[in-house]
PDB file with one MODEL, atoms N, CA, C and O in Angstrom:
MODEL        1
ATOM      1  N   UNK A   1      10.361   4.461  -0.321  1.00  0.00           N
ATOM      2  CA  UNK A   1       9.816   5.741  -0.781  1.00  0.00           C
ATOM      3  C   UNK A   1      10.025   6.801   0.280  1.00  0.00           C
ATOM      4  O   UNK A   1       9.534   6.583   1.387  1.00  0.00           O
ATOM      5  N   UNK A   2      10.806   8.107   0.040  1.00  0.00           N
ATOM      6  CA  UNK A   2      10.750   8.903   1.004  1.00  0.00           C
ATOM      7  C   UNK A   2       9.913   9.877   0.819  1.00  0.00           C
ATOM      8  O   UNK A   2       9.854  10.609  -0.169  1.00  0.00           O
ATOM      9  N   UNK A   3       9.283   9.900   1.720  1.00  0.00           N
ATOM     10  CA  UNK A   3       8.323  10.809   2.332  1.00  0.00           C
ATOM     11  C   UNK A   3       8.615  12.483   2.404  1.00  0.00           C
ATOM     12  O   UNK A   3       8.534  13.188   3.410  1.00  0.00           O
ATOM     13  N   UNK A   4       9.033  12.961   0.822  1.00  0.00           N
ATOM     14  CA  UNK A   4       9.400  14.177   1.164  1.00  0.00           C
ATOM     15  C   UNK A   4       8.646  15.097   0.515  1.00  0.00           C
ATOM     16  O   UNK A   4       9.007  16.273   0.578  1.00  0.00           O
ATOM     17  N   UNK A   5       7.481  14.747  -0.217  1.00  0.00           N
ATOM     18  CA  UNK A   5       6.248  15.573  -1.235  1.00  0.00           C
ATOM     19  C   UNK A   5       7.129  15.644  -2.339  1.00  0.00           C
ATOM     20  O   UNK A   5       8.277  15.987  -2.056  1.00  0.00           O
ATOM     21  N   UNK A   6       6.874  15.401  -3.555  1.00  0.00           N
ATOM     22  CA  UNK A   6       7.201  16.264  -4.922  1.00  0.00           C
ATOM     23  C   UNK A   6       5.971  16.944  -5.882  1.00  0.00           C
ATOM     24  O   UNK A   6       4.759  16.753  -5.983  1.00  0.00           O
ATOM     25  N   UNK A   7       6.983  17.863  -6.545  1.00  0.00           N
ATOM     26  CA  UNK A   7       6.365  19.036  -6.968  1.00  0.00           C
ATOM     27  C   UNK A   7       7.211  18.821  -8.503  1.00  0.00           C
ATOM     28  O   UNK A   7       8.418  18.826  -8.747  1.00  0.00           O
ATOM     29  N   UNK A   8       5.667  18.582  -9.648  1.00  0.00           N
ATOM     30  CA  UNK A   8       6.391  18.424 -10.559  1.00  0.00           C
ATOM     31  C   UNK A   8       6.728  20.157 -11.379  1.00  0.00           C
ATOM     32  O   UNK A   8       6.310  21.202 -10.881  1.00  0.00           O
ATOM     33  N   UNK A   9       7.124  20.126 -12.007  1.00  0.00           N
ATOM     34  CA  UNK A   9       8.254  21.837 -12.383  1.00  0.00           C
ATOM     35  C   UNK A   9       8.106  21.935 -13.809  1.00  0.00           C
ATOM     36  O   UNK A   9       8.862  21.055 -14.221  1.00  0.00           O
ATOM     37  N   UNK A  10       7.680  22.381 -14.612  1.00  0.00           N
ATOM     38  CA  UNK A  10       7.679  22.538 -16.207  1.00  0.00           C
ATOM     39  C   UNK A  10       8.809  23.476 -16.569  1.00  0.00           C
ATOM     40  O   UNK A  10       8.460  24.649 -16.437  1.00  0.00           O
ATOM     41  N   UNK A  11       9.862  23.348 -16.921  1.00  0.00           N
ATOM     42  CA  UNK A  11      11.027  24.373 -17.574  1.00  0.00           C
ATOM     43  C   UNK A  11      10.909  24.905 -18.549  1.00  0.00           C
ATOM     44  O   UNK A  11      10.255  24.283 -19.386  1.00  0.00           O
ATOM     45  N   UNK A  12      11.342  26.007 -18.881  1.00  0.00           N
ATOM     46  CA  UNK A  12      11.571  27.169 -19.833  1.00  0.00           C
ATOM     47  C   UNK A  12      11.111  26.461 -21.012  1.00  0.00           C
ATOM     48  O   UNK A  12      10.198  27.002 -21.634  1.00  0.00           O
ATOM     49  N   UNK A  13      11.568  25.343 -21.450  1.00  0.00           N
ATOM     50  CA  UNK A  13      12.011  24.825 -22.476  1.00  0.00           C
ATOM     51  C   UNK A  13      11.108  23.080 -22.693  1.00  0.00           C
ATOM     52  O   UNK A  13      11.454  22.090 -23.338  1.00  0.00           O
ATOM     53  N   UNK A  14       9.731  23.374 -21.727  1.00  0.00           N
ATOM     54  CA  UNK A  14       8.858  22.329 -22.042  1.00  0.00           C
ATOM     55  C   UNK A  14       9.388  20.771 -21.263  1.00  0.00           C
ATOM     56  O   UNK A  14       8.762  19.715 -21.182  1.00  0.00           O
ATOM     57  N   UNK A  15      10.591  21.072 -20.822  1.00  0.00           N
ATOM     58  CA  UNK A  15      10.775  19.833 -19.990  1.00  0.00           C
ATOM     59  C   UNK A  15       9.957  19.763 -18.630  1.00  0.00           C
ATOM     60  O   UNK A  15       9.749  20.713 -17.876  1.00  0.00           O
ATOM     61  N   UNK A  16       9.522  18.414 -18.460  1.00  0.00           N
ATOM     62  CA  UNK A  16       9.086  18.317 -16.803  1.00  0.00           C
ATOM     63  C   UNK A  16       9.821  17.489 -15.864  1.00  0.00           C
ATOM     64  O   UNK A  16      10.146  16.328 -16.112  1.00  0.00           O
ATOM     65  N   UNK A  17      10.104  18.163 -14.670  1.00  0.00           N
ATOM     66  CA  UNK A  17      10.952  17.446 -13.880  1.00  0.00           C
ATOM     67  C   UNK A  17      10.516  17.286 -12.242  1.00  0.00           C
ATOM     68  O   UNK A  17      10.277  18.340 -11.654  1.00  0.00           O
ATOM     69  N   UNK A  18      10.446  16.515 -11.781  1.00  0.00           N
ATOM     70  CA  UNK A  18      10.225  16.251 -10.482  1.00  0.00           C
ATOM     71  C   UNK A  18      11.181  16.829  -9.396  1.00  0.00           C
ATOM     72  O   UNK A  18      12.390  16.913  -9.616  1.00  0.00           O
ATOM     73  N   UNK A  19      10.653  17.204  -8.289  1.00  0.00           N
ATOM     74  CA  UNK A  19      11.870  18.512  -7.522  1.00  0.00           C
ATOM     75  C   UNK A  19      10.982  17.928  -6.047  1.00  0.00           C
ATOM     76  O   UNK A  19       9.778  17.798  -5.826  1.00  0.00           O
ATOM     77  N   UNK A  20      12.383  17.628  -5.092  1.00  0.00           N
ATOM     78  CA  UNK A  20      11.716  17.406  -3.647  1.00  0.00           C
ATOM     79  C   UNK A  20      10.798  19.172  -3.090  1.00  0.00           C
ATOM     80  O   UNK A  20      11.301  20.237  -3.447  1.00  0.00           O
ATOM     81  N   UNK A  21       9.969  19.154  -2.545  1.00  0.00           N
ATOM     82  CA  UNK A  21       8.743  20.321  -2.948  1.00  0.00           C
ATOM     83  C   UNK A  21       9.499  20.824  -1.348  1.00  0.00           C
ATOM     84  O   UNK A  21       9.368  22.043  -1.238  1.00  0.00           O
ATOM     85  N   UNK A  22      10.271  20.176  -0.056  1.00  0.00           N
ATOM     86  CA  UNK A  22      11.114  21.047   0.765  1.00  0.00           C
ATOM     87  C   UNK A  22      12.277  21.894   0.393  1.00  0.00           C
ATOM     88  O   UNK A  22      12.726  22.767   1.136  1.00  0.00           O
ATOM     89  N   UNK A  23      12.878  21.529  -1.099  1.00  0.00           N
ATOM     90  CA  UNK A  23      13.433  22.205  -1.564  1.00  0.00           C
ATOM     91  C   UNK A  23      12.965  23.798  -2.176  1.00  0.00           C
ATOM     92  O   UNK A  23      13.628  24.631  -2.793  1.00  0.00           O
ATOM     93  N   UNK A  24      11.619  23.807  -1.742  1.00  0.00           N
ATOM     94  CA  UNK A  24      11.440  24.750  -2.743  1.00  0.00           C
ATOM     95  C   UNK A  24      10.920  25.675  -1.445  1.00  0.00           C
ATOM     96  O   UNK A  24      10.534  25.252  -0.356  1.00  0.00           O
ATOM     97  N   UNK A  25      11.053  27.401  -1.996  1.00  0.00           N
ATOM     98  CA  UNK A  25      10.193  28.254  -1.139  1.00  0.00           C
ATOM     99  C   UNK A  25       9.031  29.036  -1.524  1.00  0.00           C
ATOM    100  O   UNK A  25       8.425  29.695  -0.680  1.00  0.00           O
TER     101      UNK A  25
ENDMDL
END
């Protein structure tokens, strides 16, 4: 398991997707 936080993301279009949360600003 890497240790990088996720951040789950709801899209435009009702999908949910999991996103590494250092990716994000």
């Amino acid at each position: 398991d890497m240790s990088l936080g996720k951040t789950k993301i709801r899209l435009s279009d009702g999908t949910e997707v999991w996103c590494a949360s250092k990716f994000l600003k």
